[in-house]
C-alpha positions in Angstrom: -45.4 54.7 65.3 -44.2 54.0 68.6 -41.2 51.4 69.2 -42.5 47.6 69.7 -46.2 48.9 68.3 -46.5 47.8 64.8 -48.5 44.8 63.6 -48.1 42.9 60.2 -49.6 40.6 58.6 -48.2 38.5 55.9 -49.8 36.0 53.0 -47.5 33.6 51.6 -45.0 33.3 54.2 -44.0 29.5 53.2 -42.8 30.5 49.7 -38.9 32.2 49.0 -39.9 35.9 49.7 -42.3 35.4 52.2 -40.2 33.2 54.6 -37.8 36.2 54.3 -40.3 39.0 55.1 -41.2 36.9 58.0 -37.9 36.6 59.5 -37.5 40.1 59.2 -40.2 41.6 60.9 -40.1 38.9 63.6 -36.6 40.0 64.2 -37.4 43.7 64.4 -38.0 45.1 68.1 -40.5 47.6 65.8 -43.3 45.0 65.5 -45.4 43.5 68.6 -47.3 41.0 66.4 -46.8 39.2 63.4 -49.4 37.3 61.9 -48.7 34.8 58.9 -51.7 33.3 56.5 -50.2 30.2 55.2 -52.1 27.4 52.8 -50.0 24.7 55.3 -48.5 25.0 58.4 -45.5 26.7 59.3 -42.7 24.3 61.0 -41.6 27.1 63.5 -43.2 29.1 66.3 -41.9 32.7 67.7 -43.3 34.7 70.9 -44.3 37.3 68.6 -46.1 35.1 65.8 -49.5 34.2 65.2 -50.3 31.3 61.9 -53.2 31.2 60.8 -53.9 28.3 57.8 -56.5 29.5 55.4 -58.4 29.2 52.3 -57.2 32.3 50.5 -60.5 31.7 48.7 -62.9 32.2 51.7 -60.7 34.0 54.3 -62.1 34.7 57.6 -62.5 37.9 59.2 -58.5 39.1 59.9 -57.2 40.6 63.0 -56.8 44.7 63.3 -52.9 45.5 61.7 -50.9 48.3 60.5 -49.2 46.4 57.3 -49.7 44.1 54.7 -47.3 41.5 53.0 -48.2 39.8 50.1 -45.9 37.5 48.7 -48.2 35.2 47.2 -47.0 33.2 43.9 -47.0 30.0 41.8 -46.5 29.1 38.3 -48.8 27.7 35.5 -46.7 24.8 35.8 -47.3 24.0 39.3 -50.8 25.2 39.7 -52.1 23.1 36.5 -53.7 25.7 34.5 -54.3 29.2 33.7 -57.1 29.5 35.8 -55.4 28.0 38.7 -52.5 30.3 38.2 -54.9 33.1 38.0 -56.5 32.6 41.5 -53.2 32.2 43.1 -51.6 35.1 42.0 -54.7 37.7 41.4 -57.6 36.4 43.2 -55.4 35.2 46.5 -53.7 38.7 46.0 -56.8 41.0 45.7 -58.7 39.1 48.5 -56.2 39.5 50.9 -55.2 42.9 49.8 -58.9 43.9 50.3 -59.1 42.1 53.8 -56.0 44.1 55.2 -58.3 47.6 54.5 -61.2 45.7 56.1 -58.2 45.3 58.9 -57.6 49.2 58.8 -53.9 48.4 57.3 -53.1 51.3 55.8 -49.5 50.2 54.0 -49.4 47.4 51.4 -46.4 45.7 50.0 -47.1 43.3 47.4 -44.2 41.2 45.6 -44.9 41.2 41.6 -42.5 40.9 39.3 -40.3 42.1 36.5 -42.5 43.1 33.1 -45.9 43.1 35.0 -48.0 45.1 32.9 -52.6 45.1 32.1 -52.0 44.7 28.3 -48.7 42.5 28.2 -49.2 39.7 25.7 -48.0 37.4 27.8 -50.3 35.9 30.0 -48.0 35.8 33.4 -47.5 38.7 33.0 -50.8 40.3 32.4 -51.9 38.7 35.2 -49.6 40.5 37.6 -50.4 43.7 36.3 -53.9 43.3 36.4 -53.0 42.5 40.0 -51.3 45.5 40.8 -53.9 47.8 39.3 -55.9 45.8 42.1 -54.2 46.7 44.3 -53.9 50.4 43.4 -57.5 50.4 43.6 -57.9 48.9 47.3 -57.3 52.2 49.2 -54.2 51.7 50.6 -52.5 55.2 51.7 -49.1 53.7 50.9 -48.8 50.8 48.2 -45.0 48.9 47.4 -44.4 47.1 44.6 -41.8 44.9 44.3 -41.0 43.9 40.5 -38.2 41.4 40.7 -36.4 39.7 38.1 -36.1 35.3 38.2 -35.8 34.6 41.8 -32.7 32.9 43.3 -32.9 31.0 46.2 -33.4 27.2 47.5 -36.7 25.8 47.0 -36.1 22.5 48.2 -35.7 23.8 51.6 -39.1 24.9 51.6 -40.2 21.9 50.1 -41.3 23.0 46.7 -41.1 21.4 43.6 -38.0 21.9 41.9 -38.3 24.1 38.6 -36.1 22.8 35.7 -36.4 26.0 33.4 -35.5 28.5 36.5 -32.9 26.6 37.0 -31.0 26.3 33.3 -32.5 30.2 33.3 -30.4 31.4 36.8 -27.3 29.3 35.6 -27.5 31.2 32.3 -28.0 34.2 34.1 -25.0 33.8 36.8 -22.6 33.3 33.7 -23.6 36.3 32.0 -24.1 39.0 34.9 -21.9 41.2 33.7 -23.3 41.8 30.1 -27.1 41.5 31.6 -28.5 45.0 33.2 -29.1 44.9 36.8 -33.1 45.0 36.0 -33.0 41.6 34.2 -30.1 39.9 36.6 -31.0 37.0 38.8 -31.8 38.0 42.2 -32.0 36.8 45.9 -34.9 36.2 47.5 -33.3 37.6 50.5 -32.9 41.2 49.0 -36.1 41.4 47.7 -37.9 40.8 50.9 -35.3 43.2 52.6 -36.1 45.6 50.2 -40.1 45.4 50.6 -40.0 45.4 54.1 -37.4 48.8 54.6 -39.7 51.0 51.7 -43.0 49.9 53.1 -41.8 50.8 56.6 -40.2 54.2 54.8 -43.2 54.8 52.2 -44.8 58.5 52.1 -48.5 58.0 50.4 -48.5 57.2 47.0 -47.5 53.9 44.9 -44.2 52.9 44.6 -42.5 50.2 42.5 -38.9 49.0 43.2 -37.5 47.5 40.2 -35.2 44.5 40.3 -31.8 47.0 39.7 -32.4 48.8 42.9 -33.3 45.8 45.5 -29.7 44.3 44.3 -27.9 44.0 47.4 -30.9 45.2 49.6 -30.1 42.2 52.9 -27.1 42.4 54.5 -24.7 39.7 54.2 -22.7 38.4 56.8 
């Protein structure tokens, strides 16, 4: 694709991962366009960004793009329920994963996490791997999966409710790094979006899953 041609669109861009896919492609002379679906307004503008605040349960029609973000995500805890969870992180998913083939996008990456799997036993888990066999299903030539381990990165910032157990759970995980394998480590925010963003733009046809061991590291640091 042509230099300065590209145009993304990305769902969830007020949450840890999203904020960081956003600033990534709106920094990259490779994208013209960069459209964000937000549940609340974003407190920022840029020459190349266009917000849109929707219901992720009735979207409207999107505009035409070449790639898809998703980075959509909550917990029981916050959402209140099961079911609530659920239509955060599968329904929100699938219906904007379905709208970005309506849109003729024809790469997907989607942020999941570490464990996701159809049949797990647990239900946070099951639910993100019924999500990405959604998304398998969509159409998409090229489909990313990012699989991360606990997330690291301020939440406050984005004004999120704090999350006692993630907290106790990256301290833990900080102290033991070095006796934890790099799948199960804590891990920025920052290099997981990093990583999304370089194998979408990179991905042949297929699906491909990036496991939380190989997006250590993935953002430069300064």
């Amino acid at each position: 694709m042509a230099t300065e041609s590209r145009v993304a669109l990305v769902a969830g861009a007020t949450g840890l991962v999203g904020r960081e896919v956003l600033a990534i492609l709106l920094a990259d002379e490779r994208y013209c366009r960069v459209h964000a679906l937000t549940r609340r307004p974003l407190d920022f503008s840029h020459p190349k960004l266009e917000a849109h605040v929707v219901d992720f349960a009735r979207l409207p029609k999107l505009p035409l793009v070449d790639e898809v973000f998703i980075a959509l995500g909550t917990t029981i805890k916050v959402a209140g329920s099961q079911e609530a969870f659920r239509a955060v992180d599968y329904d929100a998913v699938v219906a904007v994963a379905r709208a970005g083939i309506a849109s003729k996008a024809t790469k997907l990456g989607a942020v999941s996490a570490l464990g996701a799997h159809p049949k797990s036993s647990v239900f946070y888990s099951r639910v993100k791997g019924e999500a990405e066999l959604a998304l398998e299903l969509c159409g998409y030539p090229s489909l990313v999966l990012a699989r991360p381990a606990m997330l690291a990165g301020d939440r406050e910032a984005l004004g999120q409710p704090g999350r006692s157990g993630e907290r106790i759970g990256l301290a833990l995980t900080r102290a033991l790094r070095p006796l934890i394998p790099s799948n199960y480590q804590s891990i920025d925010a920052r290099d997981v979006a990093a990583a999304l963003v370089k194998a979408v733009q990179k991905a042949r046809p297929g699906v491909w899953r990036l496991e939380s061991g190989e997006m250590q590291g993935a953002a430069p640091r300064r």
